[in-house]
C-alpha positions in Angstrom: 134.0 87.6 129.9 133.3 90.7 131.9 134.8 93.2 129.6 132.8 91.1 126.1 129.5 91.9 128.2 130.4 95.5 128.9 131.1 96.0 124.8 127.7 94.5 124.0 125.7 96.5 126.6 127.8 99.3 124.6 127.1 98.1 120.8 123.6 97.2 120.9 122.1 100.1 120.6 124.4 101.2 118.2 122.5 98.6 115.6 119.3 100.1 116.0 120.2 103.6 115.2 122.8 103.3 112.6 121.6 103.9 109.3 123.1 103.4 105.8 123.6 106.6 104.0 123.5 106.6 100.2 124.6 109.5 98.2 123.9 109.8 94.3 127.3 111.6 93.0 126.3 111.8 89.5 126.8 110.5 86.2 130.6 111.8 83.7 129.5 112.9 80.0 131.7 110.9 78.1 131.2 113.2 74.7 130.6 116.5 73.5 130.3 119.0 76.7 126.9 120.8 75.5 124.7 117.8 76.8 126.4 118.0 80.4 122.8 119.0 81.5 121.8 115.3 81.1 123.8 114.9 84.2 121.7 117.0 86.0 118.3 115.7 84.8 119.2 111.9 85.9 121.0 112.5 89.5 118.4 115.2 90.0 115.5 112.8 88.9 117.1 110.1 90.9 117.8 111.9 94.2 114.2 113.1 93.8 112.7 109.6 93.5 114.9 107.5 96.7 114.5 110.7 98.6 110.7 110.4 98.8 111.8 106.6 100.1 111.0 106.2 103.9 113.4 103.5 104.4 116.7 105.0 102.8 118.5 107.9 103.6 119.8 109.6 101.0 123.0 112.2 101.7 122.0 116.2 100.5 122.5 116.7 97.3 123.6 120.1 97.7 126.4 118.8 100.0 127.2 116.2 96.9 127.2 119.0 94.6 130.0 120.8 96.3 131.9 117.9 96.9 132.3 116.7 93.4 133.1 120.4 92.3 135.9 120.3 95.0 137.3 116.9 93.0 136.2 118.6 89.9 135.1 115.1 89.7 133.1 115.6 85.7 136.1 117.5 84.2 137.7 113.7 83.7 136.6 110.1 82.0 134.8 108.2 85.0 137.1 106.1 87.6 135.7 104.1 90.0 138.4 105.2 92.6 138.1 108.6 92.4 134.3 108.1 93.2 135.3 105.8 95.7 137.1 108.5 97.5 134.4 111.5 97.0 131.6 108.9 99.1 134.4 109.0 101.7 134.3 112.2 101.7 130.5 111.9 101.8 130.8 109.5 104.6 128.6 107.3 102.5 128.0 103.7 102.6 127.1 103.5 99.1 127.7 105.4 95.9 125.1 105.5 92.5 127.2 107.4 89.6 128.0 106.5 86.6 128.5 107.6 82.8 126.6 108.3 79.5 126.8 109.6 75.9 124.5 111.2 73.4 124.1 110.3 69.9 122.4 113.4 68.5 122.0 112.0 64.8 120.0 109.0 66.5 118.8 110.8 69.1 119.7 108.2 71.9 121.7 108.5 75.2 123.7 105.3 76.4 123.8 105.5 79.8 126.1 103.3 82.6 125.0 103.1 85.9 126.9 102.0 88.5 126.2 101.2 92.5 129.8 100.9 94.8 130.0 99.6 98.5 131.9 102.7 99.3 132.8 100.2 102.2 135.0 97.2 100.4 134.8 99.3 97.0 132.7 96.3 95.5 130.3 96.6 92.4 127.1 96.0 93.6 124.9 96.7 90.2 125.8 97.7 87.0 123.4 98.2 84.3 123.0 99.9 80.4 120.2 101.4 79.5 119.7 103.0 75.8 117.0 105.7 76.0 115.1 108.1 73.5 116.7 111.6 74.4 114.5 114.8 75.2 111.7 114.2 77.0 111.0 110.6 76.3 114.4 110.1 78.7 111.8 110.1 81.9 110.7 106.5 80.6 114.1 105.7 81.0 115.3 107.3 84.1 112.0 105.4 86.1 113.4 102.4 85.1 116.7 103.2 86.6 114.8 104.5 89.3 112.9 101.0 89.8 116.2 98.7 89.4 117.7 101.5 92.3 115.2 101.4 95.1 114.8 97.5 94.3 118.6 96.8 95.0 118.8 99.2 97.8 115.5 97.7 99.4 116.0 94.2 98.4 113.1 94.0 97.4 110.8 94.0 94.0 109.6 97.6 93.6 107.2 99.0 91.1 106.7 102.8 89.6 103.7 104.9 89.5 103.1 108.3 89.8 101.7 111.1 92.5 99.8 113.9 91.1 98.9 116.7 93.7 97.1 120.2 93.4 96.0 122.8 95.3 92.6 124.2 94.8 92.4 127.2 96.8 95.1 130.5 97.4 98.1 129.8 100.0 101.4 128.3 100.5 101.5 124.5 101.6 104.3 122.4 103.0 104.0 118.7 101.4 105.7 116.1 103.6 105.7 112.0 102.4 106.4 109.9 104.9 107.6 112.5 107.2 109.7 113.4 104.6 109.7 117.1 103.4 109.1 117.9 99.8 108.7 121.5 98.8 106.5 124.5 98.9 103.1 123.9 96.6 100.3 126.1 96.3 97.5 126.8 93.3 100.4 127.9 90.9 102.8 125.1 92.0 101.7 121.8 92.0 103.5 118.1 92.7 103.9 115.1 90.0 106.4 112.8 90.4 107.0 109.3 90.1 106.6 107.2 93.8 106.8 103.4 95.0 103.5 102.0 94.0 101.6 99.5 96.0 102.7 100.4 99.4 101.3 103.5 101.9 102.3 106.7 101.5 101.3 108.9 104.0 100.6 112.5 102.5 101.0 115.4 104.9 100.2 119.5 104.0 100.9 122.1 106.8 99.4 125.5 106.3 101.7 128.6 105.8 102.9 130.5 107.4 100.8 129.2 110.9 102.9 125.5 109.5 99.6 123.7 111.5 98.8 120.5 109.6 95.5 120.9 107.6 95.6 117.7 105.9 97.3 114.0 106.9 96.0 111.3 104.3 97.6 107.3 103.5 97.1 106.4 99.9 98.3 103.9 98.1 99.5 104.0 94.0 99.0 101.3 91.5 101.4 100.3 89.4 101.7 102.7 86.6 99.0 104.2 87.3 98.5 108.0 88.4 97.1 108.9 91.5 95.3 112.5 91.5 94.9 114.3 94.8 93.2 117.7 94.9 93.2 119.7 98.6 90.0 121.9 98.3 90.1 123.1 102.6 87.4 121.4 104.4 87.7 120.3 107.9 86.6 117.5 110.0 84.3 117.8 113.1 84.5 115.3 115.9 81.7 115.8 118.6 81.7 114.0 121.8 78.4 112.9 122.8 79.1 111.1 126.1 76.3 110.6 128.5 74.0 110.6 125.6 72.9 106.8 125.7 70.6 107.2 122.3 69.3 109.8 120.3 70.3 111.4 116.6 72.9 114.1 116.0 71.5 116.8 113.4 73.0 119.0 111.0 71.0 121.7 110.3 68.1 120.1 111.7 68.5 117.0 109.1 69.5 113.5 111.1 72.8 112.7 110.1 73.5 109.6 112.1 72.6 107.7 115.2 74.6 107.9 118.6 76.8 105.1 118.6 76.3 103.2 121.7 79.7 102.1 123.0 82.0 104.6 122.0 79.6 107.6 121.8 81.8 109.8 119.3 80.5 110.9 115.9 82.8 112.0 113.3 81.5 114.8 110.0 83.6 115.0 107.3 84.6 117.4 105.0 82.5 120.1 106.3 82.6 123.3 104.5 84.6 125.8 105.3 83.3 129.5 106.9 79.8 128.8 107.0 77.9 128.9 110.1 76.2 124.9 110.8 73.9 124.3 113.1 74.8 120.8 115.1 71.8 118.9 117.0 71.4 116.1 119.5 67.3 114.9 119.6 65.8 112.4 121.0 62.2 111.1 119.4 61.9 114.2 117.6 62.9 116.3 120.6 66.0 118.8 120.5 67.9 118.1 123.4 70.8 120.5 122.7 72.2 122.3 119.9 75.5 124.9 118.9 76.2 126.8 116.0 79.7 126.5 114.7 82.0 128.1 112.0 84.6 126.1 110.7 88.0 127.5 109.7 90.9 125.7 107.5 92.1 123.1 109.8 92.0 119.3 110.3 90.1 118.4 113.1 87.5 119.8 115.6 86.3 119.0 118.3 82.5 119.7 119.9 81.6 118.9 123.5 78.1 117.6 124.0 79.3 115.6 127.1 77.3 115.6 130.1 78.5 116.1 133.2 78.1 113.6 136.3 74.9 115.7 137.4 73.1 115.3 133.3 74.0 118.6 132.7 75.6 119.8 129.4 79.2 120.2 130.1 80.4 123.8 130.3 83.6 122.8 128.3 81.8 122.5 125.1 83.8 124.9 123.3 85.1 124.5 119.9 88.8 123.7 119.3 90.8 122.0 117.0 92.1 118.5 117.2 96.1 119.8 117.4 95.2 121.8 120.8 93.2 118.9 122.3 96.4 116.8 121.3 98.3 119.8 123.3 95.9 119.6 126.2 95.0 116.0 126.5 98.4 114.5 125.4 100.4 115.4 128.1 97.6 114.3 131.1 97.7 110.6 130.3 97.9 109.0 133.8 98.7 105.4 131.7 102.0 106.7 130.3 103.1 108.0 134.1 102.3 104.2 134.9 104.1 102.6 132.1 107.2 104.8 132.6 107.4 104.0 136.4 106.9 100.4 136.5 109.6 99.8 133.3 112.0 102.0 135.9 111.6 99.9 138.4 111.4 96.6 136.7 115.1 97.9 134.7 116.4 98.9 138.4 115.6 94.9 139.5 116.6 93.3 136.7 120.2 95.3 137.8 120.2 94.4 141.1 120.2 90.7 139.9 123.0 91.2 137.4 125.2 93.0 139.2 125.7 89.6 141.3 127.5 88.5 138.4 128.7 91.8 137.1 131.3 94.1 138.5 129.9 97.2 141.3 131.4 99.8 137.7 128.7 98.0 136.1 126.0 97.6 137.8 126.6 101.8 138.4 126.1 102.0 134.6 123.0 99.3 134.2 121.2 101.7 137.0 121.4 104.9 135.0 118.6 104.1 133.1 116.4 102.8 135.3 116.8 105.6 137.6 116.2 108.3 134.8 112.7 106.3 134.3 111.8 106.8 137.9 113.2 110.1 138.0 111.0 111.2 134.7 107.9 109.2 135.8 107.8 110.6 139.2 108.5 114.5 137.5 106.2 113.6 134.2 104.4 118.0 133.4 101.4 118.4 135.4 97.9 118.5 133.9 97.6 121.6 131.9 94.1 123.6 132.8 92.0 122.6 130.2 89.2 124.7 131.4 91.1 127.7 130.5 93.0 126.5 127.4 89.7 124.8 125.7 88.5 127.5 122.7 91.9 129.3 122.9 94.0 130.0 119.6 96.2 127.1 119.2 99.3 129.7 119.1 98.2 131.4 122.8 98.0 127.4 124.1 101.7 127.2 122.5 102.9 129.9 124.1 100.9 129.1 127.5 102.5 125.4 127.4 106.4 127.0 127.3 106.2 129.3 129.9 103.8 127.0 131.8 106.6 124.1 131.8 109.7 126.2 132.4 109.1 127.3 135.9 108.9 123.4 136.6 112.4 123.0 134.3 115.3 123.1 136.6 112.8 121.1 139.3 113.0 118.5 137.1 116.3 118.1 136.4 117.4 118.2 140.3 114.4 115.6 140.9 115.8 113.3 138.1 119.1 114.0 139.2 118.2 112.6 142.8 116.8 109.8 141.2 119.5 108.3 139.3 122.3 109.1 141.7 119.7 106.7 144.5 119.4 104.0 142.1 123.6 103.9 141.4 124.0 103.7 145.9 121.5 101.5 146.0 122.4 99.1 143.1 126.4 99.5 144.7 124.4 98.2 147.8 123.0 95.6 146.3 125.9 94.3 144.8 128.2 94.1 147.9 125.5 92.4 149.8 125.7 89.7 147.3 129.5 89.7 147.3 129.3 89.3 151.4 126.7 86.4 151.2 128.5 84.6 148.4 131.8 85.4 151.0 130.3 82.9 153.9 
């Protein structure tokens, strides 16, 4: 009994992190060799579409690609063993191949596809499809791409497509789903087909700085197209706190009233490097203003807070919303609270089992919970925001490294200290128990 419990303490975890990996080997040309590029256009295309697929994780196709030339696996007719083997190699879970031929007087391609459990070496799908050749394939290859990501997801899936340009000079890194894409810029632009009805989230990080300029959810329809231009604006966030009422101008135009409860106005898409003039009044009266110019990146944030006195804070500086994230991120007294108390609370849910457990046991269970204490007790101190606040975000980078590794190897003694008190004390525990249950 005691060594089942130890295995599931072991495999339980193991369930959450393991992940199916599915690799798309490609497809045999069955006749004459000068349409072997029809291979590439469908496992490319394919690989392309499940990649963009949060919830499936698809094996590099550049690590396929030297695999199958290492089996010189499209120099024979197709055989489900021998593709069997190559996702072995792969260490795949599953396999999509398959096999096709062109009929250049009809101009049709009959194509085979083919999904293997690389597992039990099962057939899982197999489907015919008889497409128009040149470009009118595409039609084709989304339908394969549909019945794919359906099977894989179990799940009813529908096409549409994503249509993305660039209206201004620079490179830009395009991430779905946290999923990289490529490089796109004015020149280079993205249109492919995507999962409609479901959130995509679309990401662009600046190049060469990589700082994110632009995070967006959108959602396709079915067939449909969905255009998305990036012309670089920037949001401005402005934090009127201690400001009970009043308006907030731009330019000297009202823009909105102060929100009462949560006193934080947001502008959009403000235009880039051109000086604004931001205003708080009060029945006509200017209470305070700044005069801001806004360069490409995603959020600001203005400081109109007062402090405890009424005065305007000193901190209202402008800086973007990825170096408050920097500054404000690591300060949060909640998380240091959290982190503790689910320490403590694994270390005395130990102490009970190891009543019933063995003292190895209970040494292991303890681990954890002492690394929680240890960390909570050793989370960074507050970086000083005073001094950081209107700084490049690449001087607060470089302030935050050296800032946190003079503290390093404190840390790691601290939580070494930690965890090795929780295993005595947990040992202690245990052989208290073992005496009482003795008399």
């Amino acid at each position: 009994m005691k060594k089942f419990l130890f295995l599931l303490i072991l495999l339980i975890p193991l369930s959450f992190i393991y992940a199916e990996k599915v690799a798309v080997i490609g497809f045999i040309n069955n006749g004459d060799k000068t349409e072997d590029d029809y291979n590439y256009i469908l496992s490319s295309s394919i690989f392309s579409f499940l990649y963009k697929i949060s919830d499936i994780d698809t094996t590099d196709k550049e690590i396929v690609n030297k695999i199958t030339l290492e089996k010189k696996f499209f120099n024979q007719k197709f055989d489900p063993e021998r593709a069997l083997n190559i996702g072995l190699s792969l260490s795949a879970s599953k396999i999509i191949t398959g096999e096709y031929t062109v009929n250049k007087k009809n101009k049709k391609i009959n194509i085979s596809l083919y999904v293997y459990n690389v597992k039990n070496g099962e057939l899982e799908l197999k489907r015919n499809y008889i497409e128009s050749t040149g470009a009118d394939i595409f039609d084709g290859i989304d339908k394969i791409n549909q019945a794919l990501a359906s099977h894989l997801l179990s799940r009813v899936i529908e096409i549409g497509r994503l249509s993305i340009t660039i209206d201004t000079s620079g490179d830009y890194e395009l991430y779905l789903n946290g999923k990289f894409q490529k490089i796109i810029n004015k020149n280079i632009s993205f249109n492919e087909t995507i999962i409609a009805s479901e959130n995509i989230k679309v990401v662009l990080n600046k190049l060469p700085s990589k700082e994110m300029v632009f995070s967006k959810e959108i959602k396709v329809n079915k067939g449909e197209t969905y255009n998305l231009v990036y012309s670089p604006s920037a949001n401005l966030i402005i934090n009127l706190k201690g400001f009970e009422e009043g308006d907030v101008l731009i330019n000297n135009t009202i823009y909105s009233k102060i929100p009462k409860e949560n006193p934080v106005v947001t502008i959009s898409n403000i235009q880039l490097n051109k000086n604004i003039k931001i205003g708080i009044s009060r029945e006509k009266k200017i209470l305070a203003e700044k005069n801001i110019t806004l360069t490409e990146t995603r959020d600001y944030l203005l400081d109109f807070s007062k402090d405890k006195d009424g005065t305007l804070s000193d901190n209202s500086k402008q800086t973007s919303n990825s170096m408050q994230q920097y500054l404000l991120g690591l300060n949060d007294g909640k998380l240091r609270a959290k982190q503790t108390i689910s320490g403590w609370l694994w270390l005395g849910g130990t102490f009970l089992a190891s009543g019933v457990t063995s003292s190895f046991l209970s040494i292991l269970g303890l681990l954890p919970g002492g690394i929680m204490v240890a960390l909570a007790f050793n989370l960074p101190p507050a970086l000083p925001q005073d001094e950081l606040l209107g700084k490049d975000i690449n001087y607060v980078r470089g302030y935050k490294e050296g800032f946190y590794s003079e503290i390093k190897n404190i840390n790691l003694i601290n939580s070494s200290i930690g965890c090795c008190i929780g295993s005595m004390a947990g040992n202690l525990v245990f052989l208290i128990i073992i005496s009482q249950k003795s008399k």
